[in-house]
Each structure stands twice: as C-alpha cells, then as structure tokens.
C-alpha positions in Angstrom: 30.8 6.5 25.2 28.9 8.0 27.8 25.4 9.5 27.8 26.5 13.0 27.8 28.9 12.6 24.4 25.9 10.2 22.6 23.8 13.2 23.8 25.6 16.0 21.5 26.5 13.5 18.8 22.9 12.8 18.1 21.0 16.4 18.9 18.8 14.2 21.7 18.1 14.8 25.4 19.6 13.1 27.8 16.1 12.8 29.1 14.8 11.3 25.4 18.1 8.9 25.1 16.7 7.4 28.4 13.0 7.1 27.5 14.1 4.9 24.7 16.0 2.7 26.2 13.0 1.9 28.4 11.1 1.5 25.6 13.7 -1.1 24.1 14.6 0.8 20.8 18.5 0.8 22.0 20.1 -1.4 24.4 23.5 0.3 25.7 25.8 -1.5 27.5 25.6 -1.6 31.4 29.1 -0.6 32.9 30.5 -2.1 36.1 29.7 1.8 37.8 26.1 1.0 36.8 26.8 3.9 33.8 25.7 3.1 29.8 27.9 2.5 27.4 27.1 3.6 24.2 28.7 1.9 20.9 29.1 2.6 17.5 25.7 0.9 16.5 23.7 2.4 19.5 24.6 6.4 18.3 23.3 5.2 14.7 19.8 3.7 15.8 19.5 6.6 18.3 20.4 9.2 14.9 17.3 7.2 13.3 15.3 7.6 16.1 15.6 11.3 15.7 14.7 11.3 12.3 11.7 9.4 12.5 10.5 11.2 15.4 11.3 14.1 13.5 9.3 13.0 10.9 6.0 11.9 13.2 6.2 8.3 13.6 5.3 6.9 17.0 7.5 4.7 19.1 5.6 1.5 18.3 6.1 2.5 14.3 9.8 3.3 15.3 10.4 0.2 16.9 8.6 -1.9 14.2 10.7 0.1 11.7 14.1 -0.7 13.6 12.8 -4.3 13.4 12.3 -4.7 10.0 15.5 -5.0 8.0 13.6 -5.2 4.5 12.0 -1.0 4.8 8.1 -3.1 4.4 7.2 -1.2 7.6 8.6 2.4 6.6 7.2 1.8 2.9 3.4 0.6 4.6 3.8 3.9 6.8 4.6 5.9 3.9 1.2 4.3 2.1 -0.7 4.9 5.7 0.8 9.2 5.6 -0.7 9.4 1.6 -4.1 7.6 2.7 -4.2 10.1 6.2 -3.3 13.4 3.6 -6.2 12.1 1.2 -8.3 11.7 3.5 -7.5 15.3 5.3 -7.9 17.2 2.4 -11.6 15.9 1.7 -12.2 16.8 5.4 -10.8 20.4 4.9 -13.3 20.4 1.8 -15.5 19.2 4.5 -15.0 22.4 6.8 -14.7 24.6 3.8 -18.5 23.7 3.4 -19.7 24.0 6.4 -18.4 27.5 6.2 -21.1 28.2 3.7 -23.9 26.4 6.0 -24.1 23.5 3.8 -26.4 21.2 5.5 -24.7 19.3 7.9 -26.7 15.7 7.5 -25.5 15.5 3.9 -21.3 16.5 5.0 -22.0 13.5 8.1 -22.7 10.6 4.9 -19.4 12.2 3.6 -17.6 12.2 7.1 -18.8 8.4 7.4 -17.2 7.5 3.8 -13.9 8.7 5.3 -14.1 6.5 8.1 -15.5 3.6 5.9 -12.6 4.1 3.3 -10.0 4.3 6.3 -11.3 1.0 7.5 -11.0 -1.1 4.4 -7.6 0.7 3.6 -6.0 -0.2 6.9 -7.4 -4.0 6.6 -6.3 -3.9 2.8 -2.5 -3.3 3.9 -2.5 -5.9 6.6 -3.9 -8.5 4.3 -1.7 -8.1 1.7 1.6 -7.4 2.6 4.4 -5.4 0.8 4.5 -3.8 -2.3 1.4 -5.9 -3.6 -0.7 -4.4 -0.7 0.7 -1.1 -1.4 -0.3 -1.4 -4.6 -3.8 -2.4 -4.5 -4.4 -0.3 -1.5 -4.1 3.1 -3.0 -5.3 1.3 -6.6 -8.8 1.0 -4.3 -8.4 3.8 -2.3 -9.9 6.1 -4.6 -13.0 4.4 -5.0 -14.0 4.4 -1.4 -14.7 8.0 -1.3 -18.7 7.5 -2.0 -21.4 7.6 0.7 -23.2 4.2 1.6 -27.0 5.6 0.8 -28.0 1.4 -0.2 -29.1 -1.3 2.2 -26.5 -3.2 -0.7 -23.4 -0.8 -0.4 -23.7 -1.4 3.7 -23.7 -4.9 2.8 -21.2 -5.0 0.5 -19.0 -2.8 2.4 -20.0 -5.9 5.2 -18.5 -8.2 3.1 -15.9 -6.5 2.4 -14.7 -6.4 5.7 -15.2 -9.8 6.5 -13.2 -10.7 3.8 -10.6 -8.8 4.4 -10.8 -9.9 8.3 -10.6 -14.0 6.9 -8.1 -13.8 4.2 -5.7 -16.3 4.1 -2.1 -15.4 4.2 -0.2 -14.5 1.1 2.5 -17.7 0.6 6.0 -16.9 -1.0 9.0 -18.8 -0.4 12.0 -16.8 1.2 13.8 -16.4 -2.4 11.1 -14.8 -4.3 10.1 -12.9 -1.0 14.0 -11.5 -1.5 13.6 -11.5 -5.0 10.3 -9.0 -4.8 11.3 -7.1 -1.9 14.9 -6.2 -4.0 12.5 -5.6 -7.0 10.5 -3.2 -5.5 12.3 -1.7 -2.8 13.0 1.6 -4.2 9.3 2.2 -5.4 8.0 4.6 -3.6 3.8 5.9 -3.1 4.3 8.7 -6.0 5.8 5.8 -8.4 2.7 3.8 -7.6 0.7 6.9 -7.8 1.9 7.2 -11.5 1.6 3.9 -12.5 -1.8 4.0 -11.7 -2.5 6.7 -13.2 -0.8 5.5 -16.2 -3.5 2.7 -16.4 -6.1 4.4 -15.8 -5.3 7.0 -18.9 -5.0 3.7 -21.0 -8.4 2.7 -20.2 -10.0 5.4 -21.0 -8.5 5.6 -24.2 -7.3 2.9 -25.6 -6.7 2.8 -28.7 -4.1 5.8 -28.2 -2.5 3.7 -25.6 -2.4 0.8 -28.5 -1.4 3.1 -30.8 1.8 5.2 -28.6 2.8 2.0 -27.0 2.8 -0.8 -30.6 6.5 -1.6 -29.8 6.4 -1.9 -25.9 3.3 -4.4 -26.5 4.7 -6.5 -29.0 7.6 -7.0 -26.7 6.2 -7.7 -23.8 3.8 -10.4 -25.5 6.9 -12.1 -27.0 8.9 -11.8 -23.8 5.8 -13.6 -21.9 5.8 -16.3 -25.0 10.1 -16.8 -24.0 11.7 -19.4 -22.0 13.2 -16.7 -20.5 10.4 -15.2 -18.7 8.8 -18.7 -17.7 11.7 -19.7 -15.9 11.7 -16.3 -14.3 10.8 -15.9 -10.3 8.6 -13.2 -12.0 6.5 -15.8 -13.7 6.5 -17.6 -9.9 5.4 -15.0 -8.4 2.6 -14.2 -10.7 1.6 -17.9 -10.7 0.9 -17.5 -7.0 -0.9 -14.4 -7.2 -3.1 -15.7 -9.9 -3.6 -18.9 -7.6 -4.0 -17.3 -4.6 -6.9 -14.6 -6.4 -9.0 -17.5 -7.3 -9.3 -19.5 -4.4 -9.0 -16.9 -1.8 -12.1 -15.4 -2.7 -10.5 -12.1 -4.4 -12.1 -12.4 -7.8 -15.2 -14.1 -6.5 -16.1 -12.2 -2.9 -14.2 -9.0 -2.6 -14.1 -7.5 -6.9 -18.1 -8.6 -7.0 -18.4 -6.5 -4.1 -16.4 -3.5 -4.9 -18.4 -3.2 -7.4 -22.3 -2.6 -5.7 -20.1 -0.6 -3.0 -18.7 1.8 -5.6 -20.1 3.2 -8.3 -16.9 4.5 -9.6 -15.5 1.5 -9.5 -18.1 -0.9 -11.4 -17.4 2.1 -14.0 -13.6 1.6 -13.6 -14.5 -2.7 -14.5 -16.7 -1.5 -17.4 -13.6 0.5 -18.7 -11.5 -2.2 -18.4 -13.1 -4.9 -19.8 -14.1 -2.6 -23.0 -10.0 -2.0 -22.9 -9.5 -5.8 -22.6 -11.3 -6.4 -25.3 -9.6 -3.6 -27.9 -6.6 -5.1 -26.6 -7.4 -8.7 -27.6 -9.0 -8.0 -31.0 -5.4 -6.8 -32.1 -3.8 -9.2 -30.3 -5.9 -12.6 -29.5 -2.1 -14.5 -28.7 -3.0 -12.9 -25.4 -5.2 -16.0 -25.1 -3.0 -18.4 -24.8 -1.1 -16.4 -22.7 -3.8 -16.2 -20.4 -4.4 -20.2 -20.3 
C-alpha cells in the first residue's frame, strides 16, 4: 500500500512515516515509479512506532527497541522511567524547599546525590544486563540518595564507578539466556518493587517472617537439597552468578564499598546478616547448602 493509506491506518503523518524511514526504523519497498510500498509488517512497526512515541521514547530507544526481539531494551527503559520519576520527585521536594528559603548550599549536596545516584544507576544497568541488572539496580537505587560529605564516600563512590566501568561481562550460554529471559519476561518494575520490599520487611523482622512463612521455608530448603533442582538451569544460572560475584570483584570491591558510600545501606548489611543468622540458628542445613 501506498503512503497515503499506511498514513490513515496508523494515525501518522505523512511527514513522520518519512522521517522514519530515514532513520531506518521501517524499510518499505521501492516501487518501479520510485513510490513506497508498504506491507503488512511495515504498517505494524510503524503502529509501534506510534505508541512508543506516544509514550516518550526517543528514536534511538525506538530503534533499539524494534531491534530487540527478547523486550530487555523496553524492560531496561521501563527501570530507566522509575529511576528518572524517583529521582524527580526528590527534586520537586527540592523546589518545594527552596520555596521556604532553605539555604541553598545544603539543597546543592542533595542536587549532587541525584546526579551521583543517576551515574551509578545508569552504569549498574549496563553492567548487568537483564532482569539481574534490573534487579539489583533499583535494589541499590535507594541507597544512593545520601550526600557525599567524606573524603571516604567520594572515594568510594570512585570505586564504585571504576568498577562498574571494568566489569567483566556477565557469561550465559544461549539456552539459559532463553531459559531466564522466558522466566522473567513478564516481571515488570512494580513486581520487583514488591519483591524488594518483601525482603526488606523480612529483615527487619524476622522472626515474623520465620514464623508466617514455616511451610514456604521448609520447602524451599528440601527443594534446594532435590535432584530436581540441581539438575535445574536454575541451579546453572545461580552457579554462575555465585562464580561470577566472587571473582569479578562484586563481593570484594563494589558491596565493601556500598557500604562507606551509604550509610543506609551498611545498615541494610547489618540487618541482613542479624536475619542470616536467626535464619540459620533454626535451620543450620542451610550450611551445606551454601558449600
């Protein structure tokens, strides 16, 4: 079909239709007359085009999103919207204060955290790609709020980049690449957003966590102790994580300095480990698990 029908059918200018075939997001056919031909497939990308421009993404995000057959790209831009929103609503607090003369040195430390926490965000989700750097990026994202005021937060937060700048690639083969991407494909920001939140109500208390959730533990240690689960790409995957943690320089570079960056979340380790601990008085199997 012609320009004029692919026009109507998919609420785009002619004008807009043209601009993105320029910028290679459809590819119509060329007739002999020198007019495009539009197919089936070309009026469907186009109809995505208009949602997604609808919907604020760029042409570069667009074209990364057409790309991607696997949704990674629209699920890290979904991750980026949350962080941008998060960080929009402290600077509306921002502007609220200033409204009410509050000294304007102290909101530029705040103003600078914002930046800071954008920075290691952004690096977070390109060094750790899919869900598993959706995950841990708005899992740290809430700690990065805090001022540096230290000569050892800027150096941490130093460290912190550079790590993020050097880390090595995250290895899976294709099947449990398939395997986690089908897994995970239809969690969304607010489904990590509650699972977060989940664990960070069972640290604070846990033994009402150990208490309300007896059954779920007890099945979940014997499934880890099964056959079932150690032949499972789950198990893979988690083997790899593990691996790549330790000698990437996760547990040994990047938690250690987390920690003198953010005070909330050195108090988020504390938590934990006093959690861990509860949770291996009652059930010290874990141990072996572990090993």
């Amino acid at each position: 079909m012609l320009i004029n029908e692919a026009s109507k059918l998919t609420n785009l200018t002619k004008k807009a239709i043209e601009y993105y075939i320029e910028q290679k997001l459809v590819f119509p056919n060329i007739l002999d007359n020198g007019y495009r031909d539009f197919s089936e497939n070309d009026i469907e990308c186009l109809k995505k085009i208009y949602v997604f421009r609808k919907l604020g993404l760029r042409t570069e995000e667009i074209k990364s999103v057409l790309a991607d057959k696997a949704n990674n790209t629209l699920q890290k831009i979904s991750v980026q919207r949350e962080l941008i929103m998060q960080r929009d609503q402290v600077k509306k607090s921002i502007l609220d204060q200033l409204s009410f003369d509050k000294n304007y040195s102290e909101l530029s430390k705040e103003l600078r955290a914002i930046e800071q926490s954008s920075s290691v965000t952004e690096k977070i989700l390109e060094a750790f790609p899919g869900y598993y750097g959706r995950f841990i990026c708005l899992h740290f994202a809430r700690f990065l709020n805090e001022p540096i005021t230290t000569s050892v937060q800027q150096s941490a937060y130093e460290e912190i980049i550079a790590f993020l700048d050097n880390a090595p690639s995250l290895q899976l083969t294709e099947d449990l690449q398939l395997f986690l991407m089908e897994c995970t494909k239809h969690i969304n920001t607010e489904n990590i957003r509650d699972m977060i939140e989940n664990t960070k109500q069972s640290i604070e208390n846990p033994d009402k966590f150990l208490s309300e959730n007896k059954e779920v533990v007890e099945r979940y240690l014997a499934y880890k102790q099964s056959e079932e689960y150690k032949n499972s790409p789950i198990y893979k995957i988690q083997t790899i994580l593990k691996e790549f943690n330790n000698t990437s320089g996760y547990y040994d570079v990047f938690i250690p300095a987390m920690k003198k960056l953010s005070v909330s979340y050195s108090e988020y380790c504390m938590q934990m480990e006093l959690a861990n601990e509860k949770l291996l008085l009652q059930y010290p199997e874990i141990n072996k698990l572990n090993n």
